[in-house]
N, C-alpha and C positions, 0 to 999 in steps of 0.2 A: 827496479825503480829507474826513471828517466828523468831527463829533463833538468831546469835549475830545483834544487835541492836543499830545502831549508838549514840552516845553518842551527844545530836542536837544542845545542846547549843555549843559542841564544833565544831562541823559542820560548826554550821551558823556563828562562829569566823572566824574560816580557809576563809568559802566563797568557795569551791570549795568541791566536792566529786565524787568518780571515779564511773561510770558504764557502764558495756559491754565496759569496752577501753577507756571510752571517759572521759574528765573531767569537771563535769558540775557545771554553778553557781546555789550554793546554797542560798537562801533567808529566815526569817520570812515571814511566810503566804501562803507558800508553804512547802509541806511534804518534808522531807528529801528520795533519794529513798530506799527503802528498799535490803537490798540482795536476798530474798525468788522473787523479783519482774526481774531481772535476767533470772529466770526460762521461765516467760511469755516473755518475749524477746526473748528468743533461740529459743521458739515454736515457734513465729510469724515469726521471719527472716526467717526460715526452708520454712513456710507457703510463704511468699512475693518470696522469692528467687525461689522459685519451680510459681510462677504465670504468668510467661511472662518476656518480655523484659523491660515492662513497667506497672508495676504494678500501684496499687490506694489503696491506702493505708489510712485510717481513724482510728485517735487514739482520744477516746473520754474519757472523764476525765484525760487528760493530766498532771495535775501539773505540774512539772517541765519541761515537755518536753521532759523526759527521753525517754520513749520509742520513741517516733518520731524522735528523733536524733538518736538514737541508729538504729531504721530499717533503715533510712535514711542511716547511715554511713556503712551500713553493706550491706546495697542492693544498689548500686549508681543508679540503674535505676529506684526504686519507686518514684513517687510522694506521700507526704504524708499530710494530712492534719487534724489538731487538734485542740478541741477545749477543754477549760474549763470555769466554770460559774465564776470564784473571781477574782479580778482584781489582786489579788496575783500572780497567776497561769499565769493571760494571761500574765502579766509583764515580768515574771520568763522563761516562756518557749520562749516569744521571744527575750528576751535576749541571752539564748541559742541555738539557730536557729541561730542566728549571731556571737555569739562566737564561734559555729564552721564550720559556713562559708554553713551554706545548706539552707542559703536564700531562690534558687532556686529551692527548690525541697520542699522546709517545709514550708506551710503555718498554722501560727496560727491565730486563731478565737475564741472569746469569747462571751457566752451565754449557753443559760440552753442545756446540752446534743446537740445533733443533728442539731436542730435548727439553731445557727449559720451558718451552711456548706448548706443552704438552695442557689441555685443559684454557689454555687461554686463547689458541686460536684453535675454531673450530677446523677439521678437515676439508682440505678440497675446497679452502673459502678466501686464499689467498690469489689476490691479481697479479701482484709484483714481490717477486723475491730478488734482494740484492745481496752481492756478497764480493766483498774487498779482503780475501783470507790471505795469511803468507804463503808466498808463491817463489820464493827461493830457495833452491836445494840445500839439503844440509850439508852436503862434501863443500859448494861455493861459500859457505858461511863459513868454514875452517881454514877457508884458503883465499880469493881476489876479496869476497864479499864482508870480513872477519871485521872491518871497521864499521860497520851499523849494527854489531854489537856494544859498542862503546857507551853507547846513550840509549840504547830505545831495547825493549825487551826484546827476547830472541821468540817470544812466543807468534811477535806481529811479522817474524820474516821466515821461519822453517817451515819451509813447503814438506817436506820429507824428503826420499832420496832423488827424487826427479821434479818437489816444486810444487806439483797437482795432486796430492794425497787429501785436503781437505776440500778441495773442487771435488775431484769424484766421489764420493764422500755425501755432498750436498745435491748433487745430481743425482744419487739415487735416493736420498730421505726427502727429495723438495717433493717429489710425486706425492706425498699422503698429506699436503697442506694446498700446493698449487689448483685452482681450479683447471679444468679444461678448455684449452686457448689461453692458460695463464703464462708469465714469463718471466724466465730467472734468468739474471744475466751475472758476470763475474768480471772481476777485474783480473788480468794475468798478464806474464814477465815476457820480454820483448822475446822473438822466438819461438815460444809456444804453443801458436796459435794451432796447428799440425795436431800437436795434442790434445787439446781443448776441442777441435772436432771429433776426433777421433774416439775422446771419451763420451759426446752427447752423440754421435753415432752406436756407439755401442751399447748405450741405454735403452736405444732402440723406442721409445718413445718421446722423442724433442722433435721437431720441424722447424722450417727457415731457420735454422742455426745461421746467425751473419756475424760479423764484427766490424766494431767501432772502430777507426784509426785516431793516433795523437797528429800534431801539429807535426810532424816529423814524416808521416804517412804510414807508423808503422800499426802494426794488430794488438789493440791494448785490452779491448773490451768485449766478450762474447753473450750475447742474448740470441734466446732459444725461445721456443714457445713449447709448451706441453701439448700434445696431439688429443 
């Protein structure tokens, strides 16, 4: 995480926090969105909005629902559909699917990554895969990182033992939903960027693997395109 940094207790008092426009409910047991997460949003909509009349849209590690309401509200013709594994997140995010009224275009689903959207999105029929999963190691969570356990679940920050365990993960299950030319991009931890190559290189079917920078200049956001 970077950047100014919401303040969660006060957050999840209000019940409400604004992003991309929109103002979404906030819960315990869902992450608060972050501002650096923004960034992945503008890529993706850029991405969805340039894919047809009627894009397919897949936002997997959802929490809150932010990004899917956000493409959603920002592209009226995608379909989007989301899932996450905590009953937190599913709760949270369809809640806000209904709070701002994109029912019909936002479907949420809960279960481990992909899995869920099994039977609801065809194969090979997705434009835009997004994905904001925890990306901090679990050794930093027991040691500098151990205070954003305090308020917010440890599921929305345990990357595993180096951070990219649910990235790589997603890089090889996006292949049987992504079309051909489609693009999954990820949000990851300042640092990593080395990695996050090095994984869609080894998949050995991603091309123009690039990355988005924050306001700071540094590597926040990776989009690939499927070959």
């Amino acid at each position: 995480m970077s950047g100014a940094q919401p303040d969660v207790r006060d957050v999840y008092q209000r019940g409400t926090f604004p992003f991309m426009g929109l103002e979404l409910l906030v819960a315990p047991g869902a992450l608060v969105p972050r501002p650096e997460t923004e960034l992945l949003a503008r890529e993706a909509i850029a991405l969805v909005a340039g894919a047809g009349p009627a894009p397919t849209v897949v936002d997997v590690c959802c929490g809150s629902g932010n990004l899917a309401c956000a493409i959603a509200h920002h592209v009226p013709g995608a379909r989007v559909f989301a899932s996450d594994l905590t009953d937190g997140c599913f709760s949270l995010a369809s809640k806000n699917v209904a709070h701002l009224k994109l029912g019909a275009r936002v479907k949420v689903f809960q279960g481990d990554l992909l899995a869920p959207l099994a039977g609801a999105v065809e194969p090979l029929s997705v434009d835009v895969m997004v994905c904001n999963p925890p990306y901090i190691s679990s050794g930093r969570l027991a040691a500098d990182r151990a205070t954003l356990l305090e308020h917010e679940p440890r599921e929305a920050f345990d990357g595993g033992p180096y951070g990219l365990s649910i990235h790589q993960r997603v890089i090889k299950d996006a292949l049987a939903l992504l079309k051909p030319k489609g693009h999954l991009l990820f949000e990851f931890g300042l640092g990593q960027e080395k990695q996050m190559a090095a994984l869609f290189a080894r998949a050995k079917v991603y091309e123009n693997v690039r990355f988005a920078n924050d306001e700071a200049g540094a590597p926040r956001v990776a989009i690939a395109t499927k070959s």
